[in-house]
Every structure is written in structure tokens, then in C-alpha cells.
C-alpha positions in Angstrom: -47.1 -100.9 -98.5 -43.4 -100.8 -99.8 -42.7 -101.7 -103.3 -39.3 -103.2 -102.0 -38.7 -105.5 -99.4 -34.9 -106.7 -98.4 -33.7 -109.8 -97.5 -31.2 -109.8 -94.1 -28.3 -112.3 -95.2 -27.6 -113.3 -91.1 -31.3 -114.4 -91.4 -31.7 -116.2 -94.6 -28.2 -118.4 -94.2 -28.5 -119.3 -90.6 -29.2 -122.9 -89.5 -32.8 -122.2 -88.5 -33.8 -120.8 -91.5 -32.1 -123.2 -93.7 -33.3 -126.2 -91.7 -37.1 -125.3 -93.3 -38.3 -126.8 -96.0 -37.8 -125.4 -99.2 -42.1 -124.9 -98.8 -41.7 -123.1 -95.7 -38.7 -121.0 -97.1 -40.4 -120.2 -99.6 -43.9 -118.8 -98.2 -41.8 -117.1 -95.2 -40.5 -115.0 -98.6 -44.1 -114.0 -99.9 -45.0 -113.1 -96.8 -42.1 -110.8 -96.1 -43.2 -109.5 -99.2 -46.6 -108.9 -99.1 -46.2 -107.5 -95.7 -46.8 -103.8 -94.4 -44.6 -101.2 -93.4 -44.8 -102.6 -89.7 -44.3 -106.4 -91.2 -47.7 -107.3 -90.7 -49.6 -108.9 -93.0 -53.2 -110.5 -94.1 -52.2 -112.0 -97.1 -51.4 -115.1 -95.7 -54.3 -117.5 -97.6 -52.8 -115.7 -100.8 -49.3 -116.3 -99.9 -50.1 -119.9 -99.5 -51.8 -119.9 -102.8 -48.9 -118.5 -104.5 -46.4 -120.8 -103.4 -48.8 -123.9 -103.2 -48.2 -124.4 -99.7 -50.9 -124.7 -96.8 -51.3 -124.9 -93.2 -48.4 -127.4 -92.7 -45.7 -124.9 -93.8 -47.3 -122.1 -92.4 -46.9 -124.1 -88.7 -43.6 -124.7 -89.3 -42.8 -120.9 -89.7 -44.7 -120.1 -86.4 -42.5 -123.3 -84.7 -39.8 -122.2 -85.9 -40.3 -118.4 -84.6 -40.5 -116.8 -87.8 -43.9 -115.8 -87.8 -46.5 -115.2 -85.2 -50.1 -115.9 -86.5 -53.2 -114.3 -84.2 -56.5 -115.5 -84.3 -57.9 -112.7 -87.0 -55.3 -114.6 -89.3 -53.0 -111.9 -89.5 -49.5 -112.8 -89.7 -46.5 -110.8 -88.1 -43.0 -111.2 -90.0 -40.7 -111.7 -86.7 -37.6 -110.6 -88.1 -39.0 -107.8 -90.3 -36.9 -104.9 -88.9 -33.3 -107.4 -88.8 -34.9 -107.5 -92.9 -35.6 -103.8 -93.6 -35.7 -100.0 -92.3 -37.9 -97.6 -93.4 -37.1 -93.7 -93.7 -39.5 -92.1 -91.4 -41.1 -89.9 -95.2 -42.3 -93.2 -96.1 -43.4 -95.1 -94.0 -47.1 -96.2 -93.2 -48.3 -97.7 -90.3 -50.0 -100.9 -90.5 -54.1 -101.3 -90.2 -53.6 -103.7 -87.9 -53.7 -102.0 -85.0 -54.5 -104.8 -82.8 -52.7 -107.1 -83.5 -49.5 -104.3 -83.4 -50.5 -103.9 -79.9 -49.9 -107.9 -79.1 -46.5 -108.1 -80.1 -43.2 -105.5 -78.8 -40.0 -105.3 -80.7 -36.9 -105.9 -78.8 -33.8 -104.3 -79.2 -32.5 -106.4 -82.2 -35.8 -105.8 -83.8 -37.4 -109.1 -83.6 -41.0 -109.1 -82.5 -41.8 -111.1 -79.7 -45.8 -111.7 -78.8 -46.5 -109.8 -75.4 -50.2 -109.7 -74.6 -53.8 -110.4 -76.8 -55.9 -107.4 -77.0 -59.4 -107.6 -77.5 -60.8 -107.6 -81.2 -62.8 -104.4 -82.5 
């Protein structure tokens, strides 16, 4: 995982974002952080501890299609590639295969969910 993680101004300023709480803001950053080189991550219950947010901020992302949650509890950061790039030399594809396989990217590099596969 990346030590650095950017932040996409035309996502962070627009109305949908900014019409979260400050909670939901808030954990939708930790979890852009603590998320892999393919923006998936399994740190959700530790994001949530972190910023002292729970389940009802963690909905709100997903409803407000900036996260997609599957059923391992793996969380996918939908915007991740508008956020950051990643030189080919360093990047590390994600663990969670799976899941990866359940979402595509479109052309403006938002992942949209596609199809469940079946858990290994």
C-alpha cells in the first residue's frame, strides 16, 4: 500500500460530497487512505474507529455512491483513480481479488459494481 494518497479537488468541493456530514466526510478520507493500490480496502471497522463514526456514516457513503461495500466487508473507494494514479514501478495489486472482479472502472475512472463472484 502507498504511503501517499491524493485528494481530487473536483471531487472533494462538489455538492455531493459536501452535502455529507462532516462524519461521513471524514471516514470517506480514512478510507481513501487506508486503501490499496487498486482503492480497495478492509480497514473499514478501523476507519470507523478512528473517526468515531459507525454504520450510519458508512451507509451514507454507499448512498451517496462513494463507496461500494460487498458482503466480506471490503470496501471499494469509487472515485479512487479521479483521486490518484499510480506509476506502473509501484504499484501492487490489491488481495482482494474478488471483490476486484465485482466492480469495472469506466472511462472517467469511477468504479461501478458489475457482477458478485463467488467467495473463495
Amino acid at each position: 500500500m502507498a504511503e501517499r494518497r491524493c485528494l481530487a479537488r473536483s471531487v472533494v468541493t462538489g455538492d455531493a460530497y459536501l452535502g455529507l456530514s462532516h462524519a461521513a466526510r471524514t471516514l470517506y478520507v480514512h478510507l481513501l487512505v487506508t486503501a490499496d493500490d487498486d482503492g480497495f480496502t478492509d480497514g473499514v471497522l478501523s476507519a470507523q474507529r478512528l473517526t468515531e463514526t459507525g454504520a450510519n456514516e458508512l451507509e451514507e457513503l454507499k448512498n451517496a455512491g462513494f463507496v461500494i461495500i460487498f458482503s466480506s466487508g471490503v470496501a471499494a473507494v469509487r472515485h479512487f483513480w479521479v483521486h490518484n494514479t499510480k506509476r506502473s514501478d509501484r504499484y501492487k495489486p490489491t488481495l482482494h481479488t474478488c471483490e476486484k472482479t465485482q466492480v469495472n472502472k469506466s472511462d472517467n475512472g469511477i468504479y461501478e459494481f458489475a457482477e458478485p463472484c463467488a467467495m473463495q
